[in-house]
MIMAR-376183 format. One record per residue: residue in one letter; x, y, z of N, C-alpha, C, CB in turn. Coordinates in pm, whole numbers, padded with zeros to 5 digits, always signed. Last residue first. Glycine has a CB too. Layout:
N
AXYZXYZXYZXYZ...
//
This chain:
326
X-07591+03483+01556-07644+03537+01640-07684+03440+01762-07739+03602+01581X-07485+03408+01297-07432+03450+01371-07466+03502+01499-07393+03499+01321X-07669+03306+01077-07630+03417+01045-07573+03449+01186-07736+03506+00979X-07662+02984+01183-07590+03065+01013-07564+03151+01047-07664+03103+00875X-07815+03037+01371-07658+03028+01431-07632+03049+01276-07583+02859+01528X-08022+03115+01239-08029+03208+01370-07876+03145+01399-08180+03177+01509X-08109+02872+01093-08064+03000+01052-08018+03122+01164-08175+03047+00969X-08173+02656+01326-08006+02652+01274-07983+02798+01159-07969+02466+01165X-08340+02844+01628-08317+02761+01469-08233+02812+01378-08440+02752+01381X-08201+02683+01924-08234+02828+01831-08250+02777+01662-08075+02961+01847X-08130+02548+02088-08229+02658+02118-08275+02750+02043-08196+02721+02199X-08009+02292+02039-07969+02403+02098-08010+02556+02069-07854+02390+02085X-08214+02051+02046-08094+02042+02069-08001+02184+02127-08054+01988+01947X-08421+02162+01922-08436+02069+02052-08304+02111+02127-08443+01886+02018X-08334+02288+01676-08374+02435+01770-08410+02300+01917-08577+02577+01682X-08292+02028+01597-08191+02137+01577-08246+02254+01723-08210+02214+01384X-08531+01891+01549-08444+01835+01662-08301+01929+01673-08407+01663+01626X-08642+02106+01416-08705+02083+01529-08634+02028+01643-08801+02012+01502X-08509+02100+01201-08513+02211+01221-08560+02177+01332-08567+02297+01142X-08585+01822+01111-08430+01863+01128-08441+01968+01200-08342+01895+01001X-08826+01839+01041-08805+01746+01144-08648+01779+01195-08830+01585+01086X-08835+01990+00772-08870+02030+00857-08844+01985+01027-08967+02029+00810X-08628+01824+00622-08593+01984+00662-08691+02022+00807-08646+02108+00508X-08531+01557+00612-08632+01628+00635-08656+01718+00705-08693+01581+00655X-08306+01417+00633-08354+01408+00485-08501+01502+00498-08382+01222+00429X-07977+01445+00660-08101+01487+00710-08223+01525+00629-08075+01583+00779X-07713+01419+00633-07772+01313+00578-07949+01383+00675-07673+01126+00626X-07526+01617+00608-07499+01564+00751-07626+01459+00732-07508+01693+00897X-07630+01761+00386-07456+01708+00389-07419+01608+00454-07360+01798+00445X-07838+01841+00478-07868+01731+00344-07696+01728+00343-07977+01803+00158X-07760+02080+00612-07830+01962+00656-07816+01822+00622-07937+01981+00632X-07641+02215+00419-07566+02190+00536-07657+02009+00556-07595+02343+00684X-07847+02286+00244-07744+02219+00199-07621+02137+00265-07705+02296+00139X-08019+02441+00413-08040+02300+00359-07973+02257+00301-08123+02270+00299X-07875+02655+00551-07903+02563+00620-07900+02441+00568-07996+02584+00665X-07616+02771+00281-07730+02787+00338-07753+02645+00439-07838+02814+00220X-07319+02979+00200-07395+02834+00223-07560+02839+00300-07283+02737+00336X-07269+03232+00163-07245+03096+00041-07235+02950+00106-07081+03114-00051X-07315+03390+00298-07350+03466+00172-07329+03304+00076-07219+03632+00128X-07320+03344+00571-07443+03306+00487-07461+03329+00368-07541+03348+00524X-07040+03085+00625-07072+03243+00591-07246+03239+00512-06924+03314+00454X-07015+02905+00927-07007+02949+00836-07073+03089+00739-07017+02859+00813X-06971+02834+01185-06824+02885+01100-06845+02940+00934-06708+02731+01088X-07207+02803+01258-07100+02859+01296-07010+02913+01261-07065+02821+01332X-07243+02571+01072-07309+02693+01035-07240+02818+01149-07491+02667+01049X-07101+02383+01123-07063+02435+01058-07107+02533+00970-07029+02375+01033X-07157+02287+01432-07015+02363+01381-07001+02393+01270-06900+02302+01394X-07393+02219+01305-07368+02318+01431-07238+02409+01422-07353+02227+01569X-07355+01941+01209-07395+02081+01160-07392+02212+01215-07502+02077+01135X-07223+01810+01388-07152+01862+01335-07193+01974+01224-07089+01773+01307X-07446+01762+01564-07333+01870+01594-07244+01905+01504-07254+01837+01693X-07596+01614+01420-07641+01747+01473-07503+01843+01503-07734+01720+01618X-07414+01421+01413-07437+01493+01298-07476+01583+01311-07495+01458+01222X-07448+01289+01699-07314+01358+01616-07350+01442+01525-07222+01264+01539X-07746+01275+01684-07719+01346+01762-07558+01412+01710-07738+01267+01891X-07728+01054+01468-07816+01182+01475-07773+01302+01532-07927+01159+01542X-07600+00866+01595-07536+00888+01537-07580+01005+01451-07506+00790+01502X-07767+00810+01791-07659+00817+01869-07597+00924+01759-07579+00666+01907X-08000+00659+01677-07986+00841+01780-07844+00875+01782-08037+00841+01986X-07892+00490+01610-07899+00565+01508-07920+00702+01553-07993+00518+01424X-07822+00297+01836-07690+00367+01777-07724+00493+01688-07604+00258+01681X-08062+00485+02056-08025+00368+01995-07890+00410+01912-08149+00309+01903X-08091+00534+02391-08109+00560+02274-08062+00465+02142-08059+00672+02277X-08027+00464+02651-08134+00505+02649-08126+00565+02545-08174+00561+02743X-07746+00350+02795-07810+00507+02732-07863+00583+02695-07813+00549+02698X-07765+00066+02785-07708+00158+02840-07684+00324+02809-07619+00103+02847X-08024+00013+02670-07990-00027+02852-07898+00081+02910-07893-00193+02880X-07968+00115+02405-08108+00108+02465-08083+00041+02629-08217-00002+02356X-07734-00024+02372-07731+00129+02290-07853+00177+02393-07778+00133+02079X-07788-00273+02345-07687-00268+02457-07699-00112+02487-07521-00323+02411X-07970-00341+02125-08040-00404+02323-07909-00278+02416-07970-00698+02388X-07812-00287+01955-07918-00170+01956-07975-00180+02108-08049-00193+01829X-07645-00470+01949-07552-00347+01973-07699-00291+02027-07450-00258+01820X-07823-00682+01899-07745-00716+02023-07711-00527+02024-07583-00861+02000X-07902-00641+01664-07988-00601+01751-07907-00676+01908-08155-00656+01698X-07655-00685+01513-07699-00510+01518-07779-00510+01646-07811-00442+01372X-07393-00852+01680-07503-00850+01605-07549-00701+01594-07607-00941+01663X-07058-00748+01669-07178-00791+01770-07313-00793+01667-07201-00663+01915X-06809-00621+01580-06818-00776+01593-06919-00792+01705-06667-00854+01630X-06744-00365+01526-06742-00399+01661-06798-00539+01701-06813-00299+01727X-06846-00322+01246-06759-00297+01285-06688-00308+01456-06776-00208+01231X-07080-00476+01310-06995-00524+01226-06885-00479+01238-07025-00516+01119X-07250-00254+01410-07237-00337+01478-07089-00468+01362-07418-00380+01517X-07213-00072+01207-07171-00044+01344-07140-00142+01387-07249+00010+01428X-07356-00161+01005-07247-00121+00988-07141-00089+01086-07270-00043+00930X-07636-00241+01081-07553-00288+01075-07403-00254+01055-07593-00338+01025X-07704+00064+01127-07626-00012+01243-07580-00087+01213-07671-00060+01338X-07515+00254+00851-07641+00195+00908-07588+00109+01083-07711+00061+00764X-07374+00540+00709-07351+00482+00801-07489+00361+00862-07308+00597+00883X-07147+00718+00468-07287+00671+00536-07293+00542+00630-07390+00640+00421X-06947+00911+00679-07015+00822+00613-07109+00772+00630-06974+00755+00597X-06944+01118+00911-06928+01183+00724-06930+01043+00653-06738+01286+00667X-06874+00967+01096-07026+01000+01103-07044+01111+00959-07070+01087+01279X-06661+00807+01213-06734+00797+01086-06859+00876+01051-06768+00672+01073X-06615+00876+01456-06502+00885+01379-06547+00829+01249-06381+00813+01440X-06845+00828+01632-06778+00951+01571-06695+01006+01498-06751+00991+01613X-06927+00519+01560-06975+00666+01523-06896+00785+01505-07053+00708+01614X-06668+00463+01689-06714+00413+01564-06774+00529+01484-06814+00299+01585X-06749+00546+01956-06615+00609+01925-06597+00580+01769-06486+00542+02020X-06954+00389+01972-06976+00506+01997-06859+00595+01921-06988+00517+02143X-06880+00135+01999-06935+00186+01872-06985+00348+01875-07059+00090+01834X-06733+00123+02240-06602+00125+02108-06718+00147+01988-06481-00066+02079X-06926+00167+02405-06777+00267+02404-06740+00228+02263-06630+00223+02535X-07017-00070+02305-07115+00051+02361-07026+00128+02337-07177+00063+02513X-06827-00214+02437-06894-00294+02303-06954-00131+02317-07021-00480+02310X-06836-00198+02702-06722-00184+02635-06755-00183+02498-06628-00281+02668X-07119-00255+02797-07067-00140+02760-06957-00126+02713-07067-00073+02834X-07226-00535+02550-07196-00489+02718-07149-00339+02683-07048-00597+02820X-07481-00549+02409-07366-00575+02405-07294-00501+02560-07318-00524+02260X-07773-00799+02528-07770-00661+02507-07583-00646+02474-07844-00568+02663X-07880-01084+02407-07830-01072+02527-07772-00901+02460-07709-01218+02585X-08226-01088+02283-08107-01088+02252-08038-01022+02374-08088-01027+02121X-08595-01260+02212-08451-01158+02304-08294-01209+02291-08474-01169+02499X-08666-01301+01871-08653-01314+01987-08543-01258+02092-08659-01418+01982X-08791-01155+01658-08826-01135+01764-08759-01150+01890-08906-01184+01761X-08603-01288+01435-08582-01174+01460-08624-01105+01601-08630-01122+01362X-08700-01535+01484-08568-01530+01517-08516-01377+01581-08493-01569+01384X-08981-01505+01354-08916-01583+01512-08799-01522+01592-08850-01739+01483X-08911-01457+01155-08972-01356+01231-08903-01387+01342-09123-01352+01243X-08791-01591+00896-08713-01555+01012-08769-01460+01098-08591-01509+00977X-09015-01628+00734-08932-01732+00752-08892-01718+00923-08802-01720+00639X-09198-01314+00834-09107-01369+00732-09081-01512+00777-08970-01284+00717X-09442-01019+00845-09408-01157+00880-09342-01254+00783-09523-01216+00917X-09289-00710+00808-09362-00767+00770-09294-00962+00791-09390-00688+00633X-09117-00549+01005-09314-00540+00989-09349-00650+00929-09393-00411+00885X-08836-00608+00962-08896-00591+01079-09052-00642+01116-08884-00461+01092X-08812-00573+00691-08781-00711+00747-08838-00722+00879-08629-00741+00754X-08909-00327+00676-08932-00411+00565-08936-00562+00668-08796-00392+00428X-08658-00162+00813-08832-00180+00814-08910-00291+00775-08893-00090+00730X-08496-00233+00659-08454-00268+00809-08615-00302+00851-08364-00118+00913X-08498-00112+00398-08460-00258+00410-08531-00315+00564-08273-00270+00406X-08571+00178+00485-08666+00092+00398-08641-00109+00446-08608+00138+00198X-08297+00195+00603-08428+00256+00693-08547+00168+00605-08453+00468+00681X-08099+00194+00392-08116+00089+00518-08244+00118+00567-08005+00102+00645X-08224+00391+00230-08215+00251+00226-08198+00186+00275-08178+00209+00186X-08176+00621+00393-08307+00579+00367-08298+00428+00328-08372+00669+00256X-07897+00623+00464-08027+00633+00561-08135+00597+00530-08061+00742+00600X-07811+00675+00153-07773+00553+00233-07885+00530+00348-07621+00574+00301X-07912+00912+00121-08010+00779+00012-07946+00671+00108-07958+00747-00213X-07774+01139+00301-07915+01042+00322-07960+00901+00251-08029+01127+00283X-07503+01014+00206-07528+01002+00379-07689+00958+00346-07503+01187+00498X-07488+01152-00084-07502+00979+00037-07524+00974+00103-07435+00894+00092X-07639+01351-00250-07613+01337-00133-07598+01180-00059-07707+01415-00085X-07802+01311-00465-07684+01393-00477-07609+01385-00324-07731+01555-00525X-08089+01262-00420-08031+01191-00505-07865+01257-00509-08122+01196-00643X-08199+01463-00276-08126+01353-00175-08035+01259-00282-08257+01243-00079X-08203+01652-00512-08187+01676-00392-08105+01556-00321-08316+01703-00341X-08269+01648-00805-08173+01746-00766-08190+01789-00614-08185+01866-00859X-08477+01483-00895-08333+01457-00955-08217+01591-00909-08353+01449-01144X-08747+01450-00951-08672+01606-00883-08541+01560-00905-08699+01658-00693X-08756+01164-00958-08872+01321-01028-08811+01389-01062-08967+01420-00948X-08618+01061-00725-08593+01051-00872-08657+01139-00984-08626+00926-00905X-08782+01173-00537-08643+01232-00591-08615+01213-00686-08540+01208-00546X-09059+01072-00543-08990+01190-00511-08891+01265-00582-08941+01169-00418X-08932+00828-00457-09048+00878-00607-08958+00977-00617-09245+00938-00595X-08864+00850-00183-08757+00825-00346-08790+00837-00457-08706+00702-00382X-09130+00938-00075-09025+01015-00101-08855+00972-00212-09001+01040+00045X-09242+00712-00150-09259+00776-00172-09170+00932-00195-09328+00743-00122X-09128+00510+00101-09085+00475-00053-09140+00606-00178-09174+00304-00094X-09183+00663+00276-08986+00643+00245-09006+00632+00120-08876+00490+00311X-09445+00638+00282-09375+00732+00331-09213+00762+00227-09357+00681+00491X-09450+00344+00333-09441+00358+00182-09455+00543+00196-09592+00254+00077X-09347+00345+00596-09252+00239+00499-09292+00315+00392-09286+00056+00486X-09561+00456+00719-09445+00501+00771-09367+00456+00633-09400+00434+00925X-09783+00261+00653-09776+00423+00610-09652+00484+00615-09859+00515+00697X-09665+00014+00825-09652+00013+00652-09654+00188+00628-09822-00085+00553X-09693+00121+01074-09554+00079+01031-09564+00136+00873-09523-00105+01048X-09966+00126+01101-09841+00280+01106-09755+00198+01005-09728+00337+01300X-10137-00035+00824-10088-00048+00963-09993+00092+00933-10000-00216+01010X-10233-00012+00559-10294+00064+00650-10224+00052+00785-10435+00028+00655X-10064-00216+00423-10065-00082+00402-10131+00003+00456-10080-00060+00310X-09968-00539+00450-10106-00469+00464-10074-00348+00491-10202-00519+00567X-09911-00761+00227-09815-00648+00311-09942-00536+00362-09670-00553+00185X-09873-01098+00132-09965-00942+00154-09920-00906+00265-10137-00937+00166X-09707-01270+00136-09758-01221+00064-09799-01082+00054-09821-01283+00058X-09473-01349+00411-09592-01325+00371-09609-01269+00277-09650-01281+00435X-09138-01406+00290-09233-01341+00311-09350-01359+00347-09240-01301+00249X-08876-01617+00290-09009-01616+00251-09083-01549+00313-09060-01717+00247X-08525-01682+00300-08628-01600+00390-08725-01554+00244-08540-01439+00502X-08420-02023+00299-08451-01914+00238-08519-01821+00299-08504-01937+00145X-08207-02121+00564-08299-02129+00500-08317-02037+00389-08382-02131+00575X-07996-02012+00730-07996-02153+00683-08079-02211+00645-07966-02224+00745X-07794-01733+00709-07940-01718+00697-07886-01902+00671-08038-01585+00553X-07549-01644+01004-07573-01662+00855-07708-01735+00849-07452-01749+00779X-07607-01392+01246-07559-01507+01205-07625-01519+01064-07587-01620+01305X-07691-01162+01345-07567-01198+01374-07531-01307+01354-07541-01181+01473X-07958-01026+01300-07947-01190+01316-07829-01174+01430-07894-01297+01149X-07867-00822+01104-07958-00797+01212-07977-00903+01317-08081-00769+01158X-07671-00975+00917-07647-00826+01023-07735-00809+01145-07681-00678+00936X-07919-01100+00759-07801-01197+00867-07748-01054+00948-07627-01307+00756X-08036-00866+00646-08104-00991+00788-07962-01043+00839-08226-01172+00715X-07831-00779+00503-07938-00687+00618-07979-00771+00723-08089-00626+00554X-07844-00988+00312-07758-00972+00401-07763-00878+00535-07670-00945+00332X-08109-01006+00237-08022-01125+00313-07925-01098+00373-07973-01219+00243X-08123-00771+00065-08209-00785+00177-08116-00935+00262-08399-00815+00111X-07882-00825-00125-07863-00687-00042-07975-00681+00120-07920-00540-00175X-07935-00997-00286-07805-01012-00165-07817-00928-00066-07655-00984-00213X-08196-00938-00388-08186-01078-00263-08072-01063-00212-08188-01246-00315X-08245-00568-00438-08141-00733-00490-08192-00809-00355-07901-00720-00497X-08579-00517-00460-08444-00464-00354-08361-00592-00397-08479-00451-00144X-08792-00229-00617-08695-00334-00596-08588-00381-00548-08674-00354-00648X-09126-00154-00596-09024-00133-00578-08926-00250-00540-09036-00046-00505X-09358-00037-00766-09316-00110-00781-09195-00111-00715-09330-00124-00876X-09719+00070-00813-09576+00121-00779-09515+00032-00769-09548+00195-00672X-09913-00004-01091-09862-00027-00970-09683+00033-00977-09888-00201-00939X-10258+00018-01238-10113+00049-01215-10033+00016-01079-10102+00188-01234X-10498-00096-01297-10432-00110-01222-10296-00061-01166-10443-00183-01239X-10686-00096-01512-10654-00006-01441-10630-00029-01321-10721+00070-01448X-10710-00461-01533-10723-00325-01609-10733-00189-01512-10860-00333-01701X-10568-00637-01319-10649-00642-01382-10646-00461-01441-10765-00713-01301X-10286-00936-01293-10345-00744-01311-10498-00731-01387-10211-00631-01448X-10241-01203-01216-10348-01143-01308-10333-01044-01260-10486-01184-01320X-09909-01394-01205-09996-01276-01146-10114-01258-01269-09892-01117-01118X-09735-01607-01000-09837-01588-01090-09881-01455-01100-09941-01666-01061X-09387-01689-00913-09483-01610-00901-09570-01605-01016-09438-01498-00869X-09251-01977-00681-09329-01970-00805-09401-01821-00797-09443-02103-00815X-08982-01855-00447-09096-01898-00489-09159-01887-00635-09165-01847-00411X-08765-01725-00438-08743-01860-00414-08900-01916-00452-08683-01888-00249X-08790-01445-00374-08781-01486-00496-08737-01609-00510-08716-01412-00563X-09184-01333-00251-09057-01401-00261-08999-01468-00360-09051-01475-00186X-09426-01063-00281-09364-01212-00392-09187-01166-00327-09398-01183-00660X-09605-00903-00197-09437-00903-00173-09382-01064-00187-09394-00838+00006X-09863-00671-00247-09795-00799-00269-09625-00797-00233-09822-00839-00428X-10061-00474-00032-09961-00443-00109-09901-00628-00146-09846-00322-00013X-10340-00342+00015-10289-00498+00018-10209-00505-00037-10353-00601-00021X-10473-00123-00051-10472-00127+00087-10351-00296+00126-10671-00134+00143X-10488-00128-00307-10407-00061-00248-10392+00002-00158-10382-00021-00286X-10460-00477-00365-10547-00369-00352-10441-00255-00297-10679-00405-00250X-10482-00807-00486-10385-00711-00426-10479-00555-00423-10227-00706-00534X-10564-01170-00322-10626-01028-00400-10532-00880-00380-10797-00991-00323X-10335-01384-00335-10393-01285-00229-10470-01201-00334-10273-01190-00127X-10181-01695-00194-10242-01661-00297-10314-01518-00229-10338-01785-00354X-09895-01896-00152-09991-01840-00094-10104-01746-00216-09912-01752+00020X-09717-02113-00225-09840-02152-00181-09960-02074-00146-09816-02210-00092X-09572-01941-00433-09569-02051-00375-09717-02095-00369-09500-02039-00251X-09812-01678-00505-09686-01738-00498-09672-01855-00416-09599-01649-00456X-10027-01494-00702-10010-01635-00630-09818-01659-00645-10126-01785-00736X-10277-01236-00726-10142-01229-00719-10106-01379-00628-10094-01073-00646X-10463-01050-00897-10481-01156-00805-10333-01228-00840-10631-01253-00833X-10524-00665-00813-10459-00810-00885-10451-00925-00822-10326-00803-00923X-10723-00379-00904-10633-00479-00800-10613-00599-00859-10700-00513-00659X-10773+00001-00853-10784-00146-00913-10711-00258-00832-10722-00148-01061X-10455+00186-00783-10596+00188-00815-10614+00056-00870-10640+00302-00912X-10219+00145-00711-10233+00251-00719-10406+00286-00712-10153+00283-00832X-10073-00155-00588-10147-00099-00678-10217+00019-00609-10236-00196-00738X-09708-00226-00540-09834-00177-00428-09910-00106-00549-09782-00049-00268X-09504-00460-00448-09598-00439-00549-09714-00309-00490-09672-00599-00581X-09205-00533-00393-09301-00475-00302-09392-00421-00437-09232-00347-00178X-08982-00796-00441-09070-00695-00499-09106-00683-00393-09167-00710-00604X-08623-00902-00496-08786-00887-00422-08844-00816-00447-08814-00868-00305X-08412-01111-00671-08432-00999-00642-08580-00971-00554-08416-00935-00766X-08312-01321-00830-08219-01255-00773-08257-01131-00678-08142-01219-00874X-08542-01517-00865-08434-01562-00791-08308-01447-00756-08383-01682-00872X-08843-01593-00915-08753-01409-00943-08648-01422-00917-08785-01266-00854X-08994-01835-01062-08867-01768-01003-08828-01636-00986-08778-01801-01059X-09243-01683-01266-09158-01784-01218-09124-01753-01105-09054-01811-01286X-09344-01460-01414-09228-01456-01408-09157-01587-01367-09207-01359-01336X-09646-01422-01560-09596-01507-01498-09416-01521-01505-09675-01616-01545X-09914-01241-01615-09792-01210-01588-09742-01341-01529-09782-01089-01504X-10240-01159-01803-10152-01255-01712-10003-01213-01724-10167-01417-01759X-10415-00812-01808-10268-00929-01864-10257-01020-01726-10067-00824-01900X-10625-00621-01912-10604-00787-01823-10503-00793-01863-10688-00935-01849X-10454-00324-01954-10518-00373-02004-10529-00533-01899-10470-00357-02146X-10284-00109-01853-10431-00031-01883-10482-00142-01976-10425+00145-01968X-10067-00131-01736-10058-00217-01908-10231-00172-01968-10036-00467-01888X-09820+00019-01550-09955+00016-01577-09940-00068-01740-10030+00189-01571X-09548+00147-01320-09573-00016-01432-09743-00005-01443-09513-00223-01328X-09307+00273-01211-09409+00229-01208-09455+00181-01362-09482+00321-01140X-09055+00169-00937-09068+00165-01101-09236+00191-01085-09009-00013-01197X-08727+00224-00808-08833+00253-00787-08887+00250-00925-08842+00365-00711X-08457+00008-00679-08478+00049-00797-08643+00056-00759-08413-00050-00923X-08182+00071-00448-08311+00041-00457-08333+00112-00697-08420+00165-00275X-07913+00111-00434-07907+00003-00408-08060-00034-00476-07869-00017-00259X-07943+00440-00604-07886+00362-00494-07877+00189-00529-07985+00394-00361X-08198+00404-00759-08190+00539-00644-08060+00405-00601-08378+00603-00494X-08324+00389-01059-08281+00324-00972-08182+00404-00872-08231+00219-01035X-08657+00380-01246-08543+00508-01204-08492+00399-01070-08633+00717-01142X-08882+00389-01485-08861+00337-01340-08681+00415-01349-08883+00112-01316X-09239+00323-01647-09130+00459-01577-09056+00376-01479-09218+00613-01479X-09403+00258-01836-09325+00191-01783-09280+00317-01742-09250+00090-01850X-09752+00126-01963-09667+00277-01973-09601+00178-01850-09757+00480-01939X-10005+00004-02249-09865+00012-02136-09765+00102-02121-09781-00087-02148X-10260-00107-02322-10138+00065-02339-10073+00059-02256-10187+00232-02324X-10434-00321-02470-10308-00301-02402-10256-00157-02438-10203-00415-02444X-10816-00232-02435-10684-00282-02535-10592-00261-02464-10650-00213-02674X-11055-00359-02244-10924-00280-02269-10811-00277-02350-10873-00282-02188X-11176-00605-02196-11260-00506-02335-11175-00376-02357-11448-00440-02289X-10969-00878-02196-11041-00806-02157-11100-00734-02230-11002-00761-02089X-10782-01124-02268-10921-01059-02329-11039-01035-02261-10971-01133-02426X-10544-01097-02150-10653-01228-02109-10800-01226-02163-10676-01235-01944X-10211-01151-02286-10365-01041-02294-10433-01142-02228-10453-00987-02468X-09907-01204-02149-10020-01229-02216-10176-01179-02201-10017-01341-02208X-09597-01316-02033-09689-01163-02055-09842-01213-02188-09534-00998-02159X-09361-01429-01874-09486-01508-01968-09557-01366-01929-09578-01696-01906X-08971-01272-01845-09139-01373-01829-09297-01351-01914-09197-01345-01659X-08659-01206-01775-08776-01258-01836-08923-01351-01780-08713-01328-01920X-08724-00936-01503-08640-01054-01556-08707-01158-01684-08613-01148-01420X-08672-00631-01494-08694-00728-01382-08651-00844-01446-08841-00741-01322X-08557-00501-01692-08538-00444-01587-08566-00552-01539-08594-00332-01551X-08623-00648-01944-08462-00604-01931-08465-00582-01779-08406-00448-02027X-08879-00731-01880-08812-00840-01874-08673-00770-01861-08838-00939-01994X-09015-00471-02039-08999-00483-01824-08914-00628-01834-09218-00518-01689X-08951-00543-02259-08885-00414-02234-08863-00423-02066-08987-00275-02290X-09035-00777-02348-08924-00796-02416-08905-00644-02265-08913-00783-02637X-09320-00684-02302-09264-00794-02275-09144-00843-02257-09293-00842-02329X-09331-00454-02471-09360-00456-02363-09330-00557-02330-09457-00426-02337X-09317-00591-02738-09233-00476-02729-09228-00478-02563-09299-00328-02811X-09516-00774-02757-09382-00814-02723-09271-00727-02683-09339-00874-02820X-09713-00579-02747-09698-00686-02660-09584-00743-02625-09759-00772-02697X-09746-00269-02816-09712-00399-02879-09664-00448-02755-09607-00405-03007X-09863-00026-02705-09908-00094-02713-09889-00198-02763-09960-00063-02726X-09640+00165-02492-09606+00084-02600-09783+00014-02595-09445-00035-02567X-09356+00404-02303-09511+00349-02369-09552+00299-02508-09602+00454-02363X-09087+00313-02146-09159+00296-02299-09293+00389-02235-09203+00088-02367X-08955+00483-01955-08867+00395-02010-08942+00307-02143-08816+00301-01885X-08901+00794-01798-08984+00664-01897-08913+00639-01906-09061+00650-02015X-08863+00958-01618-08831+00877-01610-08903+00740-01670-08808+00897-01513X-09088+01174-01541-08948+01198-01600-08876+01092-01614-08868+01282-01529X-09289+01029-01435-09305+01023-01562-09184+01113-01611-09450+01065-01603X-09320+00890-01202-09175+00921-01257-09154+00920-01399-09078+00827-01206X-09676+00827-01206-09528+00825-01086-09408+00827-01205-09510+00636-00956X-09966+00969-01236-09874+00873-01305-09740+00916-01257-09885+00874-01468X-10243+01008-01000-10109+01043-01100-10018+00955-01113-10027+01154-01061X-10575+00858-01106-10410+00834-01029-10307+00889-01106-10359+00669-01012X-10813+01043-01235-10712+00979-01229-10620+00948-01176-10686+00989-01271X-11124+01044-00992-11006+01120-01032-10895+01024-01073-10959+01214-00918
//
């Protein structure tokens, strides 16, 4: 069965000229060496990509061998994940067969090579180098004094990864549909930290070590004043780093302190507000001109069904049953 073709509302060519194609993914990602390897596939290249936020989601097929050699990527990171077929994909030093069980994640301090091979398409997703570096130093609590270098291969059968390309799926998703989370900050903000945070977490980096290792928890005064953070921000979007920055402590110092002393983390923490403040405002509000999922998706809740669960958890009834007043 063919692989469906991802954000085909969202072309950006199909082209069988080489340079045309060459010249066209170089605007979006960056210039580089594109060349047939004479295969028995002629080149048909199809491009779709759509930029959500901070993240840019793309998919990319050339339905022919091409060598790809970008170099340097120096401003930006990939997560490569082929759809069908597979590519032999070399950076720096490391080198990997890509599959779409074997996702690639070319660092952009490193040399990147690539062979695609013919029916290969790949999802493609892109995060600026300021935007992942700075996530890490937040998470750290200190400034990065190396480059952070990936492992290569991102292995896509672990939870974690299913969980990760989950997220990344659902921004497909939207960009498609162009008339849900895409309209709403709170969530695309949630999700993009939630992708970034993940990302750096699962997969083995430069800075694993660092990231692993135990961190002294923030004391409870630190605890009180991001709590009171939360509530008096919780109509923005909001990540831990953001918390923890605003209360001058690392994130995973705030998250050790969030987890000793309360047995949840800031992002529960800041779940739990939002819950309420949906609460109060199906309460107050009229059913003839608002509904649950618009409420929800206000208060950044990106999944109706999971919402409705920690909603009727929380206070006993599902959130249409307090809409309509009862």
């Amino acid at each position: 069965m063919r692989e469906r073709i991802l954000l085909e509302n969202r072309a950006v060519f199909a082209s069988d000229d080489l340079d045309e194609v060459r010249d066209l993914v170089g605007r979006v990602f960056c210039p580089h060496r594109l060349d047939l390897t004479g295969g028995p596939a002629p080149l048909s290249a199809r491009f779709n990509s759509a930029q959500l936020g901070s993240i840019r989601v793309s998919y990319l097929d050339y339905a022919a061998d091409v060598h790809i050699e970008p170099g340097e990527l120096e401003s930006f990171y990939l997560v490569q994940v082929p759809l069908a077929g597979r590519s032999l994909i070399r950076c720096g030093g490391q080198e990997i067969v890509s599959t779409p069980d074997l996702a690639s994640l070319p660092s952009p301090t490193e040399h990147l090579d690539m062979r695609w091979a013919a029916g290969c398409p790949q999802l493609i997703v892109k995060f600026d180098r300021a935007a992942v570096e700075h996530t890490l130093e937040q998470m750290l609590g200190e400034r990065l004094d190396r480059p952070l270098v990936f492992d290569l291969g991102l292995d896509m059968t672990t939870g974690q990864a299913r969980a990760w390309r989950a997220m990344a799926d659902l921004l497909v998703r939207e960009a498609e549909h162009g008339d849900g989370l895409a309209g709403q900050p709170l969530a695309m903000a949630h999700l993009e930290n939630a992708l970034l945070a993940s990302l750096l977490t699962m997969q083995p980096s430069t800075y694993s070590a660092r990231l692993n290792a135990p961190v002294p928890p923030a004391l409870p005064k630190v605890v009180r004043r991001a709590m009171e953070f939360i509530d008096e921000h919780a109509g923005h979007p909001l990540s831990t780093d953001d918390v923890a920055r605003a209360v001058a402590v690392s994130s995973r110092s705030l998250q050790e302190g969030f987890r000793r002393h309360l047995g949840l983390t800031p992002m529960a923490h800041l779940r739990d507000v939002r819950l309420a403040r949906v609460h109060e405002e199906l309460r107050a509000g009229d059913p003839a001109r608002c509904t649950v999922t618009t409420v929800a998706a206000r208060w950044g809740f990106l999944h109706q069904g999971r919402f409705a669960a920690a909603y009727r958890a929380r206070y006993g009834q599902a959130p249409s049953v307090t809409l309509r007043g009862r």
